[in-house]
NUMISE-464792 format. One record per residue (C-alpha): residue number from 1; x, y, z. Coordinates in nm, 2 decimals, padded with zeros to 4 digits, always signed. Layout:
BEGIN
+------+--------+--------+--------+
: resi :   east :  north :     up :
+------+--------+--------+--------+
:  NUM :      X :      Y :      Z :
...
+------+--------+--------+--------+
end
This chain:
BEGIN
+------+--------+--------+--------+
: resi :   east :  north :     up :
+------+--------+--------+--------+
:    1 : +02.35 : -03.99 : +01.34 :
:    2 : +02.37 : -03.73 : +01.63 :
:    3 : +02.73 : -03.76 : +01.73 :
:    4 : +02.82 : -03.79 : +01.35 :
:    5 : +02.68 : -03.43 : +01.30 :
:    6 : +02.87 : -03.35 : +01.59 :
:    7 : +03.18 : -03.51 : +01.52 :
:    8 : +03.21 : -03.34 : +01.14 :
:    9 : +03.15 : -03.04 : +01.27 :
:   10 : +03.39 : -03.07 : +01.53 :
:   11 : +03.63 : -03.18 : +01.29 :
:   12 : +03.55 : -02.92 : +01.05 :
:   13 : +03.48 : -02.67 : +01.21 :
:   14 : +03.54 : -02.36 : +00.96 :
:   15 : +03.35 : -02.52 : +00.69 :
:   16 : +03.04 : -02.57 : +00.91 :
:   17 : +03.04 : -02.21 : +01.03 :
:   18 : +03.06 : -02.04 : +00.70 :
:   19 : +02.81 : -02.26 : +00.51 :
:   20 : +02.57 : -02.11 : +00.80 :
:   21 : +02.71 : -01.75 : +00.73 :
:   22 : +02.66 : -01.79 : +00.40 :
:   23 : +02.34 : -01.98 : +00.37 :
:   24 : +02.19 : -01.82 : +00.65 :
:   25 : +02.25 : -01.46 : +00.56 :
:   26 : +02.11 : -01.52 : +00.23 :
:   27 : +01.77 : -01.69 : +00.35 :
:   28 : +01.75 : -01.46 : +00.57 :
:   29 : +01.75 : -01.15 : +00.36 :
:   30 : +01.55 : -01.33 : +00.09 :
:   31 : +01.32 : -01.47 : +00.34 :
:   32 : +01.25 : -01.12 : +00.48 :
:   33 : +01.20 : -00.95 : +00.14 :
:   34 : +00.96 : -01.21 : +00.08 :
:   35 : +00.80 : -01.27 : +00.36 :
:   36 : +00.46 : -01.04 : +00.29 :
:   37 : +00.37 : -01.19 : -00.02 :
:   38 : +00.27 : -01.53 : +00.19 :
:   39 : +00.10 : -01.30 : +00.47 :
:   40 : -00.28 : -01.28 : +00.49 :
:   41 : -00.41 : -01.01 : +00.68 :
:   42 : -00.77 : -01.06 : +00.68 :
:   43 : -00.88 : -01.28 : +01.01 :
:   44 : -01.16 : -01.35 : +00.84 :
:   45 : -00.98 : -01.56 : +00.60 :
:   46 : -00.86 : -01.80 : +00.86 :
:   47 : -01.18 : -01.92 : +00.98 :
:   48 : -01.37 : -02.19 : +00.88 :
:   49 : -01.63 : -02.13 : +00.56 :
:   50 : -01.91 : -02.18 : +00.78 :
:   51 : -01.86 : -01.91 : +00.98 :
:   52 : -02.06 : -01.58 : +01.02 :
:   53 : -01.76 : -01.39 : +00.94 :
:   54 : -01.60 : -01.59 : +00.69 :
:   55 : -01.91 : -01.64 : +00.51 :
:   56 : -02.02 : -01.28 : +00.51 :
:   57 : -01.64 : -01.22 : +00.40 :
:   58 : -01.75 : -01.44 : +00.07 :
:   59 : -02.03 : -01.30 : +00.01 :
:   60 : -01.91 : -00.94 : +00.02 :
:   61 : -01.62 : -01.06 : -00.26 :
:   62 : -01.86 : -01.25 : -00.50 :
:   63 : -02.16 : -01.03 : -00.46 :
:   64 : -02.03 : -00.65 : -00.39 :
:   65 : -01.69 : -00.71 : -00.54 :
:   66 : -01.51 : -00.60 : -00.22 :
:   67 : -01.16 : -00.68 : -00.22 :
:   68 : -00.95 : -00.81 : +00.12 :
:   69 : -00.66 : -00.63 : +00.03 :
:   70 : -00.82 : -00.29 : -00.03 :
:   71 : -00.72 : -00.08 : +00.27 :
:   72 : -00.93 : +00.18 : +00.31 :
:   73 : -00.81 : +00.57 : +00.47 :
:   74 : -01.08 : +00.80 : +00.55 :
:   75 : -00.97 : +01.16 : +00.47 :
:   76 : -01.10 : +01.46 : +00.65 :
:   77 : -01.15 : +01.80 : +00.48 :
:   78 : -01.21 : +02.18 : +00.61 :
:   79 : -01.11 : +02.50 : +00.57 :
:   80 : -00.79 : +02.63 : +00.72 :
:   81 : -01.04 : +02.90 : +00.90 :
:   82 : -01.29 : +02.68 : +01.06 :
:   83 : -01.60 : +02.82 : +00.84 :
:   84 : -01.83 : +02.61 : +00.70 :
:   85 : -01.76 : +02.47 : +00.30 :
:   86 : -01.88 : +02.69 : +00.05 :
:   87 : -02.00 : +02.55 : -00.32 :
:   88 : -01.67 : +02.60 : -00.45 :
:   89 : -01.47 : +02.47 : -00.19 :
:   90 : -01.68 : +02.15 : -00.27 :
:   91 : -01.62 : +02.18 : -00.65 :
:   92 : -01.22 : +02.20 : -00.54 :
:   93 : -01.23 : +01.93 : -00.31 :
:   94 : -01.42 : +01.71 : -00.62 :
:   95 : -01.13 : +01.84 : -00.86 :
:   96 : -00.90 : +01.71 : -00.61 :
:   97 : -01.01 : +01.39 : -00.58 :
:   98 : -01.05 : +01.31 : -00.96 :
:   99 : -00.65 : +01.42 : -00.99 :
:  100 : -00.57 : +01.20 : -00.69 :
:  101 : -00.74 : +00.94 : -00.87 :
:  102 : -00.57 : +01.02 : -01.20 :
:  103 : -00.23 : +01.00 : -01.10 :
:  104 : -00.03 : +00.70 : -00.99 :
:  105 : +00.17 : +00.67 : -00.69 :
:  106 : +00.49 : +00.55 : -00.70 :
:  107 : +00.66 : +00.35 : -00.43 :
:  108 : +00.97 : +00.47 : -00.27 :
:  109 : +01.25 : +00.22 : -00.27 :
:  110 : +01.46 : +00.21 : +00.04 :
:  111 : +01.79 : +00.00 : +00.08 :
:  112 : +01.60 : -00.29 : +00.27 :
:  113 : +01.43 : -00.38 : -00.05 :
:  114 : +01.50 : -00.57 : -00.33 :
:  115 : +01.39 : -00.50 : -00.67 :
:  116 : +01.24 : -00.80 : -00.80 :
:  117 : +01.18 : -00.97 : -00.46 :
:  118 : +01.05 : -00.68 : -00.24 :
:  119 : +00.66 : -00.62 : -00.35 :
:  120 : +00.59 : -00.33 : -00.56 :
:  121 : +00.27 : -00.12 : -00.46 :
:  122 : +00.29 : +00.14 : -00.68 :
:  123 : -00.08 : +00.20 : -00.81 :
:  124 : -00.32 : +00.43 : -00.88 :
:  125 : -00.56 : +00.53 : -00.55 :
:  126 : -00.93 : +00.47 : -00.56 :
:  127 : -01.04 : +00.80 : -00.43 :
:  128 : -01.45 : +00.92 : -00.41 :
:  129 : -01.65 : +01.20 : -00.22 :
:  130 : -01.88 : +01.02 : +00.05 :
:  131 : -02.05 : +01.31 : +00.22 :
:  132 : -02.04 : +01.69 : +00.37 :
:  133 : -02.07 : +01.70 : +00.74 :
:  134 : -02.45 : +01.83 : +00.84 :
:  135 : -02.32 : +02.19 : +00.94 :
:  136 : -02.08 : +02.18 : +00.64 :
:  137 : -01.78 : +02.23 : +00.86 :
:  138 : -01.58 : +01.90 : +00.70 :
:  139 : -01.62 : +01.69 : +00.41 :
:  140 : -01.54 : +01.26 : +00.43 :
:  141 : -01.35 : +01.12 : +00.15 :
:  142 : -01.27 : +00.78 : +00.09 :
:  143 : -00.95 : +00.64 : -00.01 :
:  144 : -00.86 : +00.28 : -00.12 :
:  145 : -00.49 : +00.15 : -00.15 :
:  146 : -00.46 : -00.23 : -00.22 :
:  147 : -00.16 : -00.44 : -00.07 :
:  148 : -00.10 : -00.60 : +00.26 :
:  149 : -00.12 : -00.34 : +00.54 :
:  150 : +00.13 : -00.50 : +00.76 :
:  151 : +00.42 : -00.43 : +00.52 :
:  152 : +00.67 : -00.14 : +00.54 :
:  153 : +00.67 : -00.08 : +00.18 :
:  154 : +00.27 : -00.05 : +00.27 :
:  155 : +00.36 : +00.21 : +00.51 :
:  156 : +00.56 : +00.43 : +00.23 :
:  157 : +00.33 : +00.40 : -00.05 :
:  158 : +00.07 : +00.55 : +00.22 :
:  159 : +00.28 : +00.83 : +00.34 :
:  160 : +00.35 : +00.90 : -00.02 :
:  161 : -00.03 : +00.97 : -00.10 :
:  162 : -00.06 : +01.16 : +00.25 :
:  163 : +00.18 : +01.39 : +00.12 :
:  164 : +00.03 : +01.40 : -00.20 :
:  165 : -00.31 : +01.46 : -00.09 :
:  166 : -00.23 : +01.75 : +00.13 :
:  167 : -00.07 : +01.91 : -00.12 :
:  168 : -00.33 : +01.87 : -00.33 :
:  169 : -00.58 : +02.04 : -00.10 :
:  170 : -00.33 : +02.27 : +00.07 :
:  171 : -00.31 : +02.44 : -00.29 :
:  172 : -00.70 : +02.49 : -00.28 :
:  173 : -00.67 : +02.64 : +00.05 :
:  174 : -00.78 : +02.37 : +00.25 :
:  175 : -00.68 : +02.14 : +00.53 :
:  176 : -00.68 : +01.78 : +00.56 :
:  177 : -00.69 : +01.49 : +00.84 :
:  178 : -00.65 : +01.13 : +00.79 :
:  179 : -00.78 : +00.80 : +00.95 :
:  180 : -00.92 : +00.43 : +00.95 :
:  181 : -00.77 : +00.16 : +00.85 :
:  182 : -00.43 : +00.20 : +00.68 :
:  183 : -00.40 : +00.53 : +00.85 :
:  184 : -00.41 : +00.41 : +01.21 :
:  185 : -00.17 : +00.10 : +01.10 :
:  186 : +00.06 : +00.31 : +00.99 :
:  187 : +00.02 : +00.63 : +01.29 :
:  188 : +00.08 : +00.32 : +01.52 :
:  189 : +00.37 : +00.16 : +01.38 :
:  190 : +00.52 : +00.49 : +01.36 :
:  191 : +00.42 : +00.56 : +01.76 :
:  192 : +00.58 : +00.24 : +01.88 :
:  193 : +00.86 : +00.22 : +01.66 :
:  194 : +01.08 : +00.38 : +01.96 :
:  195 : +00.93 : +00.12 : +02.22 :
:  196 : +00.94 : -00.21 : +02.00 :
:  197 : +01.32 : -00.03 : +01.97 :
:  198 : +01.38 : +00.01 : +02.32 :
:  199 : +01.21 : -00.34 : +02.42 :
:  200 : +01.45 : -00.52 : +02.20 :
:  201 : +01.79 : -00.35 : +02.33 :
:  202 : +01.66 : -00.39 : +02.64 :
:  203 : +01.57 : -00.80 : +02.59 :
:  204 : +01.95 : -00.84 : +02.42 :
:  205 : +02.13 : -00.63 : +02.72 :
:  206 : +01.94 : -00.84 : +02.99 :
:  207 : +02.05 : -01.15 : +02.78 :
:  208 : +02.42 : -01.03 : +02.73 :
:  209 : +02.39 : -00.93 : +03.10 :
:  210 : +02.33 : -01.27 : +03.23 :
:  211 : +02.55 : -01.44 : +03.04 :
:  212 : +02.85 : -01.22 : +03.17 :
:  213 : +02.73 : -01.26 : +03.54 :
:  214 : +02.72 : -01.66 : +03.49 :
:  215 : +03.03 : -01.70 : +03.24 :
:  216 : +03.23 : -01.39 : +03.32 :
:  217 : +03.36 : -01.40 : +02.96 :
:  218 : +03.28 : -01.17 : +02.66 :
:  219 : +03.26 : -01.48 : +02.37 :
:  220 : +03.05 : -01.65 : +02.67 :
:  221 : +02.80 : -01.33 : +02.62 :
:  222 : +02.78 : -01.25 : +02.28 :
:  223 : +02.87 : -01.58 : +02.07 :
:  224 : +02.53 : -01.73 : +02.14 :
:  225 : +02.31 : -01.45 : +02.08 :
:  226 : +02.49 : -01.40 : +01.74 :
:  227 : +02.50 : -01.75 : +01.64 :
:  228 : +02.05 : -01.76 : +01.73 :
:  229 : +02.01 : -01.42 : +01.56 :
:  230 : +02.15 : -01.59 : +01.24 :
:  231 : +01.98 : -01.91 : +01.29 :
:  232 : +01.60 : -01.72 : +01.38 :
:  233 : +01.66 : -01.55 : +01.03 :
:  234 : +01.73 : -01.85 : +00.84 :
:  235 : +01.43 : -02.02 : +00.99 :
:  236 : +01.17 : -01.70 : +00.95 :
:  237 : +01.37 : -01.77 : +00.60 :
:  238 : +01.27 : -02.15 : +00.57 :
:  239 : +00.95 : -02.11 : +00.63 :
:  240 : +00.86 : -01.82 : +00.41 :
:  241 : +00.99 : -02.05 : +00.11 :
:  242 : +00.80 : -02.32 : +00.25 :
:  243 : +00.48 : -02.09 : +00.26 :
:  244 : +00.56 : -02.03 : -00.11 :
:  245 : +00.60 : -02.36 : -00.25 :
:  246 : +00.28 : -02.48 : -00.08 :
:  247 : +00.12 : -02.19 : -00.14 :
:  248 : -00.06 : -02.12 : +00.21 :
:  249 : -00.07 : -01.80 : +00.38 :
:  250 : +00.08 : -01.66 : +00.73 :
:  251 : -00.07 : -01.49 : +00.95 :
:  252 : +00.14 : -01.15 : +01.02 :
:  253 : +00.22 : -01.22 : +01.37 :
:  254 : +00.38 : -01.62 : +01.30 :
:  255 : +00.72 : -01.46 : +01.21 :
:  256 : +00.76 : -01.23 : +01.51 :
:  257 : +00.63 : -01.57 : +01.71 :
:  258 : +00.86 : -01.82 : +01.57 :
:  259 : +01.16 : -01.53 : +01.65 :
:  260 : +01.03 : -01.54 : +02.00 :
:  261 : +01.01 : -01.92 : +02.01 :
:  262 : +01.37 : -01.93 : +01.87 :
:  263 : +01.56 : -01.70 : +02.15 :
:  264 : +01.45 : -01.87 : +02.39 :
:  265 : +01.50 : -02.25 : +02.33 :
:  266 : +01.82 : -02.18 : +02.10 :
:  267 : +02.00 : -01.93 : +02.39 :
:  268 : +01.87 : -02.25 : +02.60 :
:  269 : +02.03 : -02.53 : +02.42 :
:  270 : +02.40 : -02.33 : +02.35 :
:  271 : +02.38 : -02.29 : +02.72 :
:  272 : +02.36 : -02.66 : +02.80 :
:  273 : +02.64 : -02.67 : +02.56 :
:  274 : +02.86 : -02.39 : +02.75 :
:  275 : +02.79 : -02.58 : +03.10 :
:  276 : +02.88 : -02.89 : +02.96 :
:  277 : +03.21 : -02.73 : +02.80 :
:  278 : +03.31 : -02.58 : +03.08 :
:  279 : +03.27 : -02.87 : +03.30 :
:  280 : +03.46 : -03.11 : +03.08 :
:  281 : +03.72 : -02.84 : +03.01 :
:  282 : +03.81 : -02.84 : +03.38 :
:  283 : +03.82 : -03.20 : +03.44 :
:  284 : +04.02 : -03.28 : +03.12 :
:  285 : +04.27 : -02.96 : +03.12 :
:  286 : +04.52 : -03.21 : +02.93 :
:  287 : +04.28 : -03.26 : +02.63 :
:  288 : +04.24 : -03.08 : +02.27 :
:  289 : +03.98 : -02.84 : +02.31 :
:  290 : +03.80 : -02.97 : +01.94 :
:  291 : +03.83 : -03.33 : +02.17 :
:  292 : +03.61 : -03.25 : +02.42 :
:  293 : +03.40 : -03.02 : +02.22 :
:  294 : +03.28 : -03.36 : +02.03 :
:  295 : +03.20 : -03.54 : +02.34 :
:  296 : +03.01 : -03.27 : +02.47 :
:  297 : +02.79 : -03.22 : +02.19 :
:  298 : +02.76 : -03.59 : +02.08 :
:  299 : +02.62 : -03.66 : +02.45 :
:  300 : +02.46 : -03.29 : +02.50 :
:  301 : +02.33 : -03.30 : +02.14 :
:  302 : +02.08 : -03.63 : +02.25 :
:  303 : +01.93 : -03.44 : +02.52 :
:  304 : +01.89 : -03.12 : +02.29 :
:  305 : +01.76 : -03.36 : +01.99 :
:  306 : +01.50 : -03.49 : +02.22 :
:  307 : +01.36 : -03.18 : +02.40 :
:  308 : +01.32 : -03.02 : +02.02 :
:  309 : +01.11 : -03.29 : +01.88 :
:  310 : +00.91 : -03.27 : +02.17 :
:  311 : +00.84 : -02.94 : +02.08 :
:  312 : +00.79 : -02.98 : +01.72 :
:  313 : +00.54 : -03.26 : +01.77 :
:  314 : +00.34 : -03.01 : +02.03 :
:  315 : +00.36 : -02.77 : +01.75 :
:  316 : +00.25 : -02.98 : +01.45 :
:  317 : -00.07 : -03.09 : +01.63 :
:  318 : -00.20 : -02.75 : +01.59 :
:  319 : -00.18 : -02.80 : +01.18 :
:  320 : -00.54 : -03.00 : +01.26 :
:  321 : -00.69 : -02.71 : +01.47 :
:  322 : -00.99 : -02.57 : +01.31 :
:  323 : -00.88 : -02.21 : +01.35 :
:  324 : -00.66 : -02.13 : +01.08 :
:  325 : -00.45 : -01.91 : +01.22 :
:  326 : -00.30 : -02.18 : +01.44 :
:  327 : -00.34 : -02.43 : +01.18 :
:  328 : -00.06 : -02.21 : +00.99 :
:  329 : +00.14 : -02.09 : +01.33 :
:  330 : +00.19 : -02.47 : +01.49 :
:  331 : +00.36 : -02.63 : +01.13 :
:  332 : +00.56 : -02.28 : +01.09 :
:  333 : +00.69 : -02.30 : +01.47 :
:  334 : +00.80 : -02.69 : +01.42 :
:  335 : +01.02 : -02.63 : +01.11 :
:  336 : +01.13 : -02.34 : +01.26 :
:  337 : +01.22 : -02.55 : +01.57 :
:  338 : +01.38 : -02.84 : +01.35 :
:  339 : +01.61 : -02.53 : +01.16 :
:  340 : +01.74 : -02.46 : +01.50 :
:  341 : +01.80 : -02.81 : +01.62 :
:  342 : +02.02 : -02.87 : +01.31 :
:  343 : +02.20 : -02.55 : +01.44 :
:  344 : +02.25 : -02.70 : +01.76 :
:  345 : +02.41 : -03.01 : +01.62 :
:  346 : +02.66 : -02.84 : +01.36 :
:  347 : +02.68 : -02.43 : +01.39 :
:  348 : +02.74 : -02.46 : +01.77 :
:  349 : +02.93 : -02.79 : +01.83 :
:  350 : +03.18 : -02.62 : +01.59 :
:  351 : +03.16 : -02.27 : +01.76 :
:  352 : +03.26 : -02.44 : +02.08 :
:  353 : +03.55 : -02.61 : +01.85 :
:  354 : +03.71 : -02.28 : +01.70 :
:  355 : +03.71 : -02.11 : +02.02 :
:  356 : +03.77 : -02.39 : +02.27 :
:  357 : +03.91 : -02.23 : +02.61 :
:  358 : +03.88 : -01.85 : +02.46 :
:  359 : +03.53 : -01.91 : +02.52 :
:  360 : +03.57 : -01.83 : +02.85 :
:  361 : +03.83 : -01.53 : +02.86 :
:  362 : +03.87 : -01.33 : +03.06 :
:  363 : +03.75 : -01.57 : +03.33 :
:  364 : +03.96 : -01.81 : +03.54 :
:  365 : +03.73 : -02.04 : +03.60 :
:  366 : +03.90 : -02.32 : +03.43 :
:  367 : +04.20 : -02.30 : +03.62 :
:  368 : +04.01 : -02.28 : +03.92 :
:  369 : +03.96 : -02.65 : +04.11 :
:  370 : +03.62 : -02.81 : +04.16 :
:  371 : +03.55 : -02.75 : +04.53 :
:  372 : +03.20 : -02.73 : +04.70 :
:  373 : +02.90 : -02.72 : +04.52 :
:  374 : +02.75 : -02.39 : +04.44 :
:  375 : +02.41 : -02.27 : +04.53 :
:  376 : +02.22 : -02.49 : +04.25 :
:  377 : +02.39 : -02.77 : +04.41 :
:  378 : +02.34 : -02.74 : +04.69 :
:  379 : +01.96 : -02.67 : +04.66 :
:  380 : +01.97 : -02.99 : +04.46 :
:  381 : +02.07 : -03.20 : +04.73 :
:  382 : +01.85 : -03.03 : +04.96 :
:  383 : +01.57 : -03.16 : +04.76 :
:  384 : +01.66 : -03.47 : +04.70 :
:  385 : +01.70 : -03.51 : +05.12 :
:  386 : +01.34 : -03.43 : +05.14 :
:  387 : +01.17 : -03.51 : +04.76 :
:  388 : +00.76 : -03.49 : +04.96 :
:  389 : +00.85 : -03.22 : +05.13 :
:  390 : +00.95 : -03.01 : +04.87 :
:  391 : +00.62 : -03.17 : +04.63 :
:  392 : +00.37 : -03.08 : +04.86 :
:  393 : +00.51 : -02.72 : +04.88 :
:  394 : +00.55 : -02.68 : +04.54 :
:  395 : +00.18 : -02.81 : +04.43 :
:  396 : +00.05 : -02.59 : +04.69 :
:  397 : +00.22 : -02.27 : +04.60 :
:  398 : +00.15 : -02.31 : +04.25 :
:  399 : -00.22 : -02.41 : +04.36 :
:  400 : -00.22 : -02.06 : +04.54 :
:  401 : -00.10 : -01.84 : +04.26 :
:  402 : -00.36 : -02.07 : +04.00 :
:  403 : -00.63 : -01.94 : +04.21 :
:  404 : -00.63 : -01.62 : +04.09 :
:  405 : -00.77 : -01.72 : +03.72 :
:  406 : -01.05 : -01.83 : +03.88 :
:  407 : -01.37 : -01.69 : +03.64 :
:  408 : -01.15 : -01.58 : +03.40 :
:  409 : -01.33 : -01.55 : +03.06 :
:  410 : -01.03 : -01.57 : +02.78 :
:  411 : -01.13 : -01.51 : +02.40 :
:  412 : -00.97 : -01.44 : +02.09 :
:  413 : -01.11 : -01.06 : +02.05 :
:  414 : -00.92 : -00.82 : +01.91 :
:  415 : -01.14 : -00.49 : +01.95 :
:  416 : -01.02 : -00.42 : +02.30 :
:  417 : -01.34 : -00.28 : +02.42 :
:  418 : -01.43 : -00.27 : +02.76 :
:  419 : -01.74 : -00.42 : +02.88 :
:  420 : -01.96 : -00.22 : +03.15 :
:  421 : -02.02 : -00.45 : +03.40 :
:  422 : -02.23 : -00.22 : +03.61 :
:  423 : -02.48 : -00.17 : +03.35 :
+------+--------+--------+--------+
end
């Protein structure tokens, strides 16, 4: 079955690639327009029922009405001068909040979403006076906006009732401040939106980077992040419909995992691939490139096949962990995984076939003759002159740098609060 993936796509090449442009681009767009209405972003949720929190969770619902989706923002109010509230600036901060609470918001749409697919938050706020601060100098309002924090069109509803509020009190002659909950979500997306930014460029140029150095080619560098990048989507894709139609929920952080996942074993296996190319290239200059590209990734392809089930059965064991959040992260991962592994039996087997030595321009290392091993070979047959030598060493440096988790305490805490251990 493997080398008859291979061979069609080998054979035919063109078709193979745009059935993934087209399929892939699509699931991936629909896939990420979908994706937050299968994400659950109470942790709460994904424990057992017999747990404290879960069960406190259910009783706050069915006793107190409290919803999981409400997000709540705590809104600060003073004067712009600093004095202390007067009676009527507490009768225009009420009036404020009962228009605020009158008037719906409506949700900004941007380009990135899609009418119909995208989720709509428009609503009318849930807005109420708590309390005056004892020396009167601020009063606490509290604000409720339902939807799933973690999305973008969250983000915008939010900024559209920040903007509203303020103007709402700036025309009473008051100034406002604005925290908890969907607040700090949002302040902190916004914060390390250049860095996530910067990280990525930075993970794609060291990728591109070492590709260049090993290859010396420009397809060599850039074909296989491209092809992954439209692979990871479709996946992230496959599994948000697969959320859908079973109906169980995701925790926010499985798709940024499964694109994680994804880089690195797919850049892996179009690697093996390339090295295989190459080698086959050079010891069969006579041969049709689309030739050897179907014997590479008929016999590549069984290696690849096997290291990729091995890592979706490691994965699907975690659909029987009691936590729920890997319960829905270990299933998500392994289809994920099996997306890619059908990738790396068609999309790049006929990748390798429409390119064929153009891979590897500008380079001239076809034309160049085997001669002595490089360094990798020759540290290979170093170790296999002394295979005890080289075990011992290795078990005791790895014992070494093991030593240092020693004690370590490891939890799944998400507060971040330091303990005092001097007290």
């Amino acid at each position: 079955m493997i080398r008859s993936l291979t061979g069609y796509s080998t054979r035919r090449p063109w078709r193979v690639i745009i059935v993934w442009a087209v399929v892939g681009i699509f699931v991936t767009i629909v896939g990420q327009a979908l994706v937050f209405r299968v994400t659950h972003t109470d942790s709460a949720g994904f424990l057992p029922p017999q747990y404290d929190a879960a069960a406190a969770l259910r009783v706050a619902e069915e006793e107190f009405g409290a919803e999981p989706d409400a997000n709540a923002v705590t809104v600060l109010v003073a004067r712009r001068d600093g004095k202390p509230l007067r009676d009527a600036d507490e009768e225009r901060i009420r009036d404020a909040v009962r228009e605020l609470s009158a008037t719906r918001l409506q949700m900004p749409w941007t380009d990135e979403q899609i009418r119909g697919l995208s989720e709509d938050y428009s609503q009318v706020p849930r807005v109420a006076f708590m309390t005056n601060a004892p020396d009167r100098s601020f009063a606490l309002l509290d604000a409720r906006l339902r939807g799933n924090s973690t999305d973008p069109s969250m983000h915008s509803l939010y900024r559209v009732f920040h903007d509203r509020a303020e103007q709402e009190f700036g025309e009473a002659g008051l100034r406002t401040g604005f925290t908890g909950g969907l607040a700090d979500v949002v302040d902190r997306a916004d914060a390390e939106e250049t860095t996530q930014t910067v990280v990525g460029l930075l993970v794609v140029g060291l990728i591109v980077l070492i590709n260049v150095f090993v290859f010396r080619s420009v397809l060599a560098a850039f074909v296989p992040l491209l092809a992954v990048s439209v692979v990871g989507g479709t996946a992230v894709g496959t599994v948000v419909g697969a959320a859908l139609l079973t109906g169980f929920d995701l925790d926010p952080g499985t798709p940024s995992m499964i694109g994680t996942v994804l880089v690195g074993i797919g850049v892996d296996y179009f690697l093996f691939l390339l090295f295989r190319f190459r080698e086959e290239l050079r010891r069969r200059p006579q041969e049709h490139h689309r030739l050897v590209a179907a014997d590479v990734a008929g016999r590549v392809g069984t290696a690849v096949t096997s290291a990729a089930l091995t890592i979706v059965a490691a994965f699907a064991t975690l659909g029987v962990a009691t936590f729920g959040q890997f319960r829905v992260l270990g299933p998500s991962v392994a289809v994920s995984v099996l997306v890619m592994l059908v990738a790396s039996l068609t999309l790049m087997p006929a990748l390798l076939a429409v390119t064929g030595r153009k891979m590897f321009w500008p380079s001239r290392i076809l034309s160049e003759k085997a001669g002595r091993p490089g360094a990798a070979g020759r540290t290979g047959e170093w170790v296999a002159r002394r295979p005890l030598l080289v075990l011992v060493a290795s078990v005791t440096l790895l014992g070494a740098l093991a030593a240092g988790v020693v004690g370590v305490r490891m939890d799944f805490s998400t507060g971040g609060t330091p303990h005092d251990t001097a007290a």
